[in-house]
N, C-alpha and C positions, 0 to 999 in steps of 0.2 A: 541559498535562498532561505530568509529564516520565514518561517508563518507561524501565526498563531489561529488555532480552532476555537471557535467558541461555540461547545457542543454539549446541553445538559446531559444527556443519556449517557452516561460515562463507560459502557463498552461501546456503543457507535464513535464513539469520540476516540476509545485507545484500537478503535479499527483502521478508522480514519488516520488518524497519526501514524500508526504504523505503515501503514500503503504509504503513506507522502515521505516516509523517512525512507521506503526502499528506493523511492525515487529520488534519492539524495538531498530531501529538506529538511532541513532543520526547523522543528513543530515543538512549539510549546502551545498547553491548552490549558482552556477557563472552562470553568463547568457552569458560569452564571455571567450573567450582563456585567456586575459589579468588579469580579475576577477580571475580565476584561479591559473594563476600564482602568483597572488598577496598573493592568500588565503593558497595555498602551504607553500609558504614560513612561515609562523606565526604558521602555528598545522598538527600535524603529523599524515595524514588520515589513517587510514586503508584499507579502496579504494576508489579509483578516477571512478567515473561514467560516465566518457569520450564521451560525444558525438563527430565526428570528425570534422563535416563539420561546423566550429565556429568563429565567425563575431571578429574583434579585430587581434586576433593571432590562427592561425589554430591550430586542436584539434592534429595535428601530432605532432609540434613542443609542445605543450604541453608534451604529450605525450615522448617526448624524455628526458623533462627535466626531470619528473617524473622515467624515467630508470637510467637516471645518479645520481639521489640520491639516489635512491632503499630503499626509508624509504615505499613505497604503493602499493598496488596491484592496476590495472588499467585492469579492463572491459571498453572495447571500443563499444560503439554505433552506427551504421548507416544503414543509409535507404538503402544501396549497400549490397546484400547478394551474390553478385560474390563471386567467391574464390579467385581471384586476390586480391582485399580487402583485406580480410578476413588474406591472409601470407601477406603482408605489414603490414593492421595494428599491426599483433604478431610480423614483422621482424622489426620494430621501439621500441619495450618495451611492448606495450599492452601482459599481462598474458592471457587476455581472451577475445571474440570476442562476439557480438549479433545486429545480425539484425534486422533495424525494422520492421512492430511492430513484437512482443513478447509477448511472455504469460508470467505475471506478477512474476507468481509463480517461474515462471525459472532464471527472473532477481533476484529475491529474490533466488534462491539455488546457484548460479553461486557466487551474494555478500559474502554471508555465507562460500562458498568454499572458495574464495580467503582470505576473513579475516583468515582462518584457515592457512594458509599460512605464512601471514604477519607475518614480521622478524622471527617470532619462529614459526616453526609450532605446531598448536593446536589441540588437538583429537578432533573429531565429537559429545563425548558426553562428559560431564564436570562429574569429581568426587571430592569431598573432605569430609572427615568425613563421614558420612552415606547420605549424599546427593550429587543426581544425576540432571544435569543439561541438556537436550536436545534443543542446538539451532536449528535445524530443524526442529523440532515438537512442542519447544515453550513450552516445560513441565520442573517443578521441584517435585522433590519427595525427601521427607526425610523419612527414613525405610521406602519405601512403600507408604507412601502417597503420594497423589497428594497435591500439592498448588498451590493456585492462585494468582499468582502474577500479579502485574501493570508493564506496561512495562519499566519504572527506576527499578523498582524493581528487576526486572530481568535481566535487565542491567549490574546493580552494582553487582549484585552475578555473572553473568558470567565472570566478569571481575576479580572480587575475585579467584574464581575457577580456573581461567586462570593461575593465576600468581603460582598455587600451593604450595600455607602457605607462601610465600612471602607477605611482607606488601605495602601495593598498599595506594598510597595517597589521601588524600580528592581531590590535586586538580587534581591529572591524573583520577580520577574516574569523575571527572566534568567534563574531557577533554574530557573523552571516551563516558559515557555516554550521556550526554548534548550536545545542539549543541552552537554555536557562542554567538547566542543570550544571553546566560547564564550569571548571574553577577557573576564574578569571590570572589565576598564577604559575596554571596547570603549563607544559612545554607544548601540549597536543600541537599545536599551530608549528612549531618548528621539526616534529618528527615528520608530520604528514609533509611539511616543505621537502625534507629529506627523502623522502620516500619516492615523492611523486618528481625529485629531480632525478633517482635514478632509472625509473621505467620510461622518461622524457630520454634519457640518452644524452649523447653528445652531437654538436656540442650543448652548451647550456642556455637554455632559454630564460631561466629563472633567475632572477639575480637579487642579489641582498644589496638595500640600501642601508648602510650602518645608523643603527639608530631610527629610523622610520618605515621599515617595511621592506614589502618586495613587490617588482614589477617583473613584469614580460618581456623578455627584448632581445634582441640577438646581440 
């Protein structure tokens, strides 16, 4: 799931990120309205972690462009827990509202909610073949086992799983998974393939489509 934070306070922001990358997101973050906007335009979030009140170009106007293209889910942030707020910020595009502060855990269910959302909606638990993928809980299990996966690892399968035996590309799995930083020439996409085929077992679920990607399938 990739997000972007748009969080002036730049240690709230590298706190924030860090909690949503242990839960296996990929967070790239804007420190102003303008960084923002800038970053929108280039990759296509999954959700935007909207703080409102943001130095450059305010987190509303943000906030609206991100409605007019309707490619992201938008959780909106602020210190104001009025309920005035609260219908403004939903009645400008924001899908979801949180005041500060917050309990981390709820930032992290409310994410996970609206990715489920974005442009298709996704069921709560992931299935394909005999394996079962829970982003809530942060488990995979093939027949019944548990596995322990690294959080790319888990990444790349839910995004697998997502697409439902569609074939998903190395680089939209770099997109999704990965954040900015990523070198777009880097192999990461095909070790973590590797990897997560051999704690999946046999037989193989994972299969290479030469030249286009990889899908789910028995």
């Amino acid at each position: 799931m990739r997000v972007l934070l748009v969080e002036d306070e730049q240690p709230l922001a590298g706190y924030i990120a860090a909690g949503l990358r242990k839960h296996g997101c990929a967070v790239d973050i804007a420190l102003d309205g303008q960084a923002a906007l800038d970053k929108i335009e280039l990759t296509p979030y999954d959700v935007v972690v909207l703080d409102r009140d943001l130095p450059v170009v305010h987190g509303d106007t943000v906030c609206r462009r991100l409605a007019e293209r309707g490619t992201s889910r938008v959780l909106m942030l602020t210190a104001s827990g009025a309920v005035e707020d609260r219908v403004d910020g939903l009645s400008i595009g924001a899908d979801d509202y949180l005041g500060k502060p917050f309990a981390f855990t709820e930032l992290v269910a409310r994410v996970r909610a609206l990715a489920r959302r974005a442009v298709t909606a996704r069921p709560p638990v992931l299935r394909g073949a005999d394996v079962v993928l829970d982003p809530a809980r942060r488990t995979v299990e093939r027949a019944g086992l548990l596995l322990h996966l690294t959080p790319k690892e888990f990444g790349v399968l839910e995004q697998l799983l997502a697409a439902g035996g569609a074939v998903v590309s190395a680089e939209t799995l770099l997109d999704k998974v990965w954040d900015e930083h990523a070198d777009p020439f880097t192999n990461a996409v095909r070790i973590t393939v590797g990897t997560l085929r051999r704690k999946l077992g046999d037989p193989p679920v994972i299969h290479t489509v030469t030249g286009a990607g990889y899908r789910i399938g028995t």
